[in-house]
One Martini backbone bead per residue (centre of mass of N, CA, C, O) as a GRO file, in nm:
protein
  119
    1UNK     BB    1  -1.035   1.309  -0.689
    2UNK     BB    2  -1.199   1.111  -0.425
    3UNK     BB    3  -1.196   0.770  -0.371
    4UNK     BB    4  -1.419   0.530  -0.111
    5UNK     BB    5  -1.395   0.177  -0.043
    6UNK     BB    6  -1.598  -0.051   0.033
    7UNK     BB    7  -1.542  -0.411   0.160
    8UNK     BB    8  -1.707  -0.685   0.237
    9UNK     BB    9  -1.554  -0.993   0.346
   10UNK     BB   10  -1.541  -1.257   0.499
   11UNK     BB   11  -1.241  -1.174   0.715
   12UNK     BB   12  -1.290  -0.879   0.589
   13UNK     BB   13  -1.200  -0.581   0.526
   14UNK     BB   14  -1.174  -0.308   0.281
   15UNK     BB   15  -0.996  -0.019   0.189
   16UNK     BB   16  -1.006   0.210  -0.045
   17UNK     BB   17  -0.802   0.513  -0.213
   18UNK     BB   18  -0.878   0.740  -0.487
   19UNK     BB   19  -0.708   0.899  -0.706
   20UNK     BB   20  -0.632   1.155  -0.998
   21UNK     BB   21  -0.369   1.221  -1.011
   22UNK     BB   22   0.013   1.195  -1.080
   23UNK     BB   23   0.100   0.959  -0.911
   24UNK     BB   24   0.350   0.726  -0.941
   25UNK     BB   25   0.613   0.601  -0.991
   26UNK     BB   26   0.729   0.285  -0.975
   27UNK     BB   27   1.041   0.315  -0.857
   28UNK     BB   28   0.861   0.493  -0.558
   29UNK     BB   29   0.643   0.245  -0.447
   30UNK     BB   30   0.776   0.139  -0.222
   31UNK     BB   31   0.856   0.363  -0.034
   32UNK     BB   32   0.572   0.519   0.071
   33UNK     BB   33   0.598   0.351   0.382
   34UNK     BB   34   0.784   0.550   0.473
   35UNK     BB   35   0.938   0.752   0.674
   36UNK     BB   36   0.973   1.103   0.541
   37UNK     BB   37   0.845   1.004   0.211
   38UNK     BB   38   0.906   1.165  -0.079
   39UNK     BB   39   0.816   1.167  -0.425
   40UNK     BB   40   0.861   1.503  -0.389
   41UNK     BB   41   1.164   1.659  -0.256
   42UNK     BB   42   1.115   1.959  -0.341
   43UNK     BB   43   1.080   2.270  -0.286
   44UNK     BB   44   0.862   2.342  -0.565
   45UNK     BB   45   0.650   2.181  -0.464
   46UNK     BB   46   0.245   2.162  -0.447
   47UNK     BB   47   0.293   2.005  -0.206
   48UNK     BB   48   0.242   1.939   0.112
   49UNK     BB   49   0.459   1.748   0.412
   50UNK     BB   50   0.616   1.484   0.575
   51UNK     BB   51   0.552   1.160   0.512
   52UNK     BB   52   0.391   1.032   0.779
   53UNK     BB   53   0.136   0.881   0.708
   54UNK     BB   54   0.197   0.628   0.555
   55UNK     BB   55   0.330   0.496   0.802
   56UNK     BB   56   0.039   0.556   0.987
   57UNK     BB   57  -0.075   0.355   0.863
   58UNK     BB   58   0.047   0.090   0.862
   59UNK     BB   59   0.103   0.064   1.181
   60UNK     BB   60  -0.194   0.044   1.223
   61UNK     BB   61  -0.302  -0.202   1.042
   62UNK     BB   62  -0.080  -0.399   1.158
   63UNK     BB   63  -0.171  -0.396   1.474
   64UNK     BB   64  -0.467  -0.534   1.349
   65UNK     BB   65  -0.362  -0.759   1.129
   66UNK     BB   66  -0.307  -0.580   0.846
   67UNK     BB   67  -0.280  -0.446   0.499
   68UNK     BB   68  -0.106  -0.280   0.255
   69UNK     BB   69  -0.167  -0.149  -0.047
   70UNK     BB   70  -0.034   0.020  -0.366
   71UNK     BB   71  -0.146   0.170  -0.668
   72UNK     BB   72  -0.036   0.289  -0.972
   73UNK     BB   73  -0.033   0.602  -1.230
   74UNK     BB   74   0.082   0.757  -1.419
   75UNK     BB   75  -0.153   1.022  -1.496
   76UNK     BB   76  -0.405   0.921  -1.290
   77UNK     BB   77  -0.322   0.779  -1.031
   78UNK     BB   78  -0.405   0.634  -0.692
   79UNK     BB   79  -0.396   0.381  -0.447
   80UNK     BB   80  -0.501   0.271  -0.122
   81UNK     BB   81  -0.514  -0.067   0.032
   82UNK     BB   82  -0.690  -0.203   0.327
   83UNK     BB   83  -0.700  -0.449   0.554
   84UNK     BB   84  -0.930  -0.635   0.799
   85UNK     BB   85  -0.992  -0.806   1.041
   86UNK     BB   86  -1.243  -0.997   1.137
   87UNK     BB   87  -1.354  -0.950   1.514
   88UNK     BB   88  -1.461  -1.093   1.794
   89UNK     BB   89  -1.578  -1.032   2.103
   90UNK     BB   90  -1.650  -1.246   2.368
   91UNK     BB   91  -1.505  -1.107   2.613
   92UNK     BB   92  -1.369  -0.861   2.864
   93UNK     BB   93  -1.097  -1.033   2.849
   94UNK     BB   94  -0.990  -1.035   2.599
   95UNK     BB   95  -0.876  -0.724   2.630
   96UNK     BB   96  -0.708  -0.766   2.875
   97UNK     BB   97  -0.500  -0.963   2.724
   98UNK     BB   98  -0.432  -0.731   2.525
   99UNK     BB   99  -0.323  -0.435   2.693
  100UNK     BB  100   0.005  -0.487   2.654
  101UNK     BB  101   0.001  -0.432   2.355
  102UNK     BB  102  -0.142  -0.197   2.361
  103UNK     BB  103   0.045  -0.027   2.506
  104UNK     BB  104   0.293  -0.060   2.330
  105UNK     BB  105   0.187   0.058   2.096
  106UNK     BB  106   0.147   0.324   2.181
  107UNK     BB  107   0.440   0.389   2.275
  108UNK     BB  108   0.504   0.374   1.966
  109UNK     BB  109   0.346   0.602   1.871
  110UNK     BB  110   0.464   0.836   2.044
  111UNK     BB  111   0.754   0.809   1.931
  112UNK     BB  112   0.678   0.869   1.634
  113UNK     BB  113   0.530   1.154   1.707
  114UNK     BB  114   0.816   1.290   1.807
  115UNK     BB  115   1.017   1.273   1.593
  116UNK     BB  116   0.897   1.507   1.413
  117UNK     BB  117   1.061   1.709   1.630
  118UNK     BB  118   1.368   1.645   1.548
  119UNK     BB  119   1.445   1.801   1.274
   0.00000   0.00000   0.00000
């Protein structure tokens, strides 16, 4: 089972992501936000996936100026949670002067999305 949780914060949002599986050991959650990483990387896994989901979260989460982190326990499950600043847009110019960022992190983003074609 999958639970998602919302709770809005003086000036964040935070979003819980919680399973019920097989959860993560201690010693390999560190990793989990690396490009490419599977905590069960072994050929006759149950689950299939590529690795790059978190790392793929961590990214956006960051170009938006907020954090990510995960807890475990093995045989209980995951939470994966993530928080961001809430910002008011005061005029249609504060957009634009930010639009050189939005581009860069853009093909930042096409880049990642590249790498994954030439395994």
């Amino acid at each position: 089972m999958i639970q998602v949780y919302i709770e809005q914060l003086d000036h964040e949002i935070r979003i819980a992501v919680s399973d019920n599986g097989v959860g993560i050991p201690e010693n390999r959650l560190q990793y989990i936000f690396n490009r490419f990483t599977q905590v069960d990387n072994t050929l006759t896994r149950k689950c299939e996936g590529s690795g790059i989901g978190l790392s793929l979260v961590k990214s956006l989460v960051e170009m938006h100026g907020g954090h990510v982190w995960a807890q475990s326990q093995l045989n209980e499950g995951t939470t994966v949670t993530f928080s961001l600043p809430i910002r008011q847009v005061l005029e249609a110019s504060d957009t634009l002067k930010s639009s050189k960022i939005i581009t860069s992190n853009i093909e930042r983003c096409v880049i990642e999305f590249s790498d994954i074609y030439h395994l």
